[in-house]
C-alpha positions as CSV (number, residue, x, y, z in Angstrom):
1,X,-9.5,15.5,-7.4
2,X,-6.9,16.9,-5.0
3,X,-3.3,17.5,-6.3
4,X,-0.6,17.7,-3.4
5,X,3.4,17.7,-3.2
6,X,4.9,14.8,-1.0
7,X,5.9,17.2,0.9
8,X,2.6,18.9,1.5
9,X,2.0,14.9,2.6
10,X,4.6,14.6,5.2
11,X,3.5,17.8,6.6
12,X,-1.0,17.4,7.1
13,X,-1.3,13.8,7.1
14,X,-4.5,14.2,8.5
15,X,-5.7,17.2,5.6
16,X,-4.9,14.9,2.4
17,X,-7.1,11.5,4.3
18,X,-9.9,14.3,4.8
19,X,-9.2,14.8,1.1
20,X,-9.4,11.4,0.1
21,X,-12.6,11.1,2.1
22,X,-14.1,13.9,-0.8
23,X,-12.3,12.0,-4.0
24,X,-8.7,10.6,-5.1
25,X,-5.6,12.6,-3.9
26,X,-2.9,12.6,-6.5
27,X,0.7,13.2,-4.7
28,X,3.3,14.8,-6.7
29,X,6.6,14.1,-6.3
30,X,9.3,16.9,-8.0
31,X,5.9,17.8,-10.0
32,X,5.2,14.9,-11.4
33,X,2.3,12.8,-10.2
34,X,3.7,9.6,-8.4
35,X,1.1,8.1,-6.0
36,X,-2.4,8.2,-5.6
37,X,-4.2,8.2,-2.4
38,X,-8.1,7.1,-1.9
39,X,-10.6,5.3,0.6
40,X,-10.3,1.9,1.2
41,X,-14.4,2.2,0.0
42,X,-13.3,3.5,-3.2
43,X,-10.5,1.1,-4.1
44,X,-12.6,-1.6,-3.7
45,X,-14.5,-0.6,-5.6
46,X,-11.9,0.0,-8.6
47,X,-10.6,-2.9,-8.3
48,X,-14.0,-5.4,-7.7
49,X,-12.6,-6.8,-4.6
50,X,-15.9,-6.6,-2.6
51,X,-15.8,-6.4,0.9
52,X,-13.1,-9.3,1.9
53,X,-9.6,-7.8,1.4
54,X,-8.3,-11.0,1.9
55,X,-9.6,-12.4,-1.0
56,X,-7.7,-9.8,-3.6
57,X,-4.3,-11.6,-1.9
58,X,-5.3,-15.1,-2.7
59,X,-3.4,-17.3,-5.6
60,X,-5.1,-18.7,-8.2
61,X,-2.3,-21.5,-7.9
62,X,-0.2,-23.2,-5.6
63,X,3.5,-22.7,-5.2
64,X,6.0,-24.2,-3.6
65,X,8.5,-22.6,-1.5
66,X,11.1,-23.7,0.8
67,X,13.0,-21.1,2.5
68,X,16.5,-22.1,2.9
69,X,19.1,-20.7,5.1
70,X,22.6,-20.1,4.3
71,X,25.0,-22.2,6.2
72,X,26.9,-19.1,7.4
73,X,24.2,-17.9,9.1
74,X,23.6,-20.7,11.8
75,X,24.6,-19.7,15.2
76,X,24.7,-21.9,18.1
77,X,21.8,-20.1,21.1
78,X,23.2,-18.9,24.3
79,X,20.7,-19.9,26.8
């Protein structure tokens, strides 16, 4: 397991994926550990989500939800 500053991120983008390729990549930040990077593979894995991604953002129940727009933000279109 890799251990790399945020800074060290920002800088070798490419370096800490080529990391995360050989195991997690833990991103400090001020020297504490706040993030963790790894594969797509492996966090699938972790989590049991399988191969369809678009099943870990599916609700288990409905909601409703009706946007609503505040009256002082209605504008009239210029055409």
């Amino acid at each position: 397991m890799s251990v790399i500053s945020s800074r060290e991120f920002n800088r070798d983008v490419s370096a800490v994926k080529r990391a995360a390729a050989r195991g997690p990549v833990i991103i400090t930040d001020h020297g504490r550990p706040s993030h963790v990077l790894l594969t797509f593979d492996d966090y699938q894995r972790l989590t049991g989500t399988g191969t369809n991604l678009g099943q870990a953002f599916v609700l288990d129940e409905e909601t409703d939800f009706e946007p609503v727009r505040p009256r002082d933000s209605l504008r009239e279109v210029d055409l």
